[in-house]
GUVOVO-769677 format. One record per residue (C-alpha): residue in three letters; x, z, y. Coordinates in steps of 0.25 Angstrom, whole numbers, plus 2048, in hexadecimal, padded with zeros to 3 digits. Example, Ala and Ser with C-alpha at 12.3 -4.5 7.8 and 13.67 -1.06 7.14 Angstrom:
<pts>
(pt 'ALA', (831, 81F, 7EE))
(pt 'SER', (837, 81D, 7FC))
</pts>
This chain:
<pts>
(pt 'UNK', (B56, E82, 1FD))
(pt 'UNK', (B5F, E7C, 207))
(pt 'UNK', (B6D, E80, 20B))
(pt 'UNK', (B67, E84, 21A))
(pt 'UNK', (B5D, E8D, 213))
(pt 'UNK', (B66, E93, 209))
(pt 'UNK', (B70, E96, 214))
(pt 'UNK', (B65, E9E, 21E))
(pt 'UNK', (B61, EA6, 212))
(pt 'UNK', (B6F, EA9, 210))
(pt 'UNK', (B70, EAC, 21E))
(pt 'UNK', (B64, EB7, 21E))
(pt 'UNK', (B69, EBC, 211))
(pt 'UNK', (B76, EC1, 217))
(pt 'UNK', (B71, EC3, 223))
(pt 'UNK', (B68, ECE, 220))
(pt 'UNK', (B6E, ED6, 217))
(pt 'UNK', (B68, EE3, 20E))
(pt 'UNK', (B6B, EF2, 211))
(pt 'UNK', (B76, EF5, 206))
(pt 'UNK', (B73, F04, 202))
(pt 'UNK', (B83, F05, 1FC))
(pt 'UNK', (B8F, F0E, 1FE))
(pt 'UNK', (B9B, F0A, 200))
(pt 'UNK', (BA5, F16, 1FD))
(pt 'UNK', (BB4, F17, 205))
(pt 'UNK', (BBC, F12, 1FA))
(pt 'UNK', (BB5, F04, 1FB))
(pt 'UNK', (BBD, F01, 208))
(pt 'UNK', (BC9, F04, 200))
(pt 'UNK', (BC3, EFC, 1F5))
(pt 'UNK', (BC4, EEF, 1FD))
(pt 'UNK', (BD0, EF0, 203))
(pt 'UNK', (BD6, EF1, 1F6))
(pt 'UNK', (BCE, EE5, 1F1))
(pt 'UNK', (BD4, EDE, 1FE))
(pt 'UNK', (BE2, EE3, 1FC))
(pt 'UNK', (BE2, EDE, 1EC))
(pt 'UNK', (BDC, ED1, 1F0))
(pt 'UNK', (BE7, ECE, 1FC))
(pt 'UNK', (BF3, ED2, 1F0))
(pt 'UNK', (BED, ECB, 1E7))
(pt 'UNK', (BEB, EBE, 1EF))
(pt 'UNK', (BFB, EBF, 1F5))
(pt 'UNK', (BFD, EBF, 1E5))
(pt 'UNK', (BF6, EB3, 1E4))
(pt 'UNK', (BFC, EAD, 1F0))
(pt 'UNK', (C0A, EAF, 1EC))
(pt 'UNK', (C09, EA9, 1DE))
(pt 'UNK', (C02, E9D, 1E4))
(pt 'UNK', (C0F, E9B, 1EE))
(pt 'UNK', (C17, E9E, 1E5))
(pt 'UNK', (C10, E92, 1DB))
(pt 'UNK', (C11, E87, 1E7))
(pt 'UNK', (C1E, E8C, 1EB))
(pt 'UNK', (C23, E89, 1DE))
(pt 'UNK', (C1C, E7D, 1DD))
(pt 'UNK', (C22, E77, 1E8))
(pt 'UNK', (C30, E7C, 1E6))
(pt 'UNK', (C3A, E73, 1E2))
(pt 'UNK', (C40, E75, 1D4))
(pt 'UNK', (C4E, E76, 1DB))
(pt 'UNK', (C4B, E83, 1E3))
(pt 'UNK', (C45, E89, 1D6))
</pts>
């Protein structure tokens, strides 16, 4: 198969998508907003210690 062919099924794939018989209950809004909120603290966490790394890296050993 070529890329061109793989791309257009792809394409019709995603483009017609099946009815989904679920249910989603209220609590699963709530559900993702806490999975967003954990994943923003968590990548802050992440960031800090990453400065915090470079900035000691690049800090002379005088100012230490």
């Amino acid at each position: 198969m070529t890329r061109r062919s793989i791309a257009f099924a792809l394409f019709l794939f995603l483009a017609m998508p099946a009815p989904a018989h679920a249910y989603a209950d209220p609590g699963s809004g709530l559900l993702l907003w806490q999975l967003l909120g954990s994943f923003l603290i968590g990548l802050s966490f992440y960031f800090r210690r990453i400065a915090g790394f470079f900035k000691r890296l690049f800090t002379p050993h005088d100012k230490r």
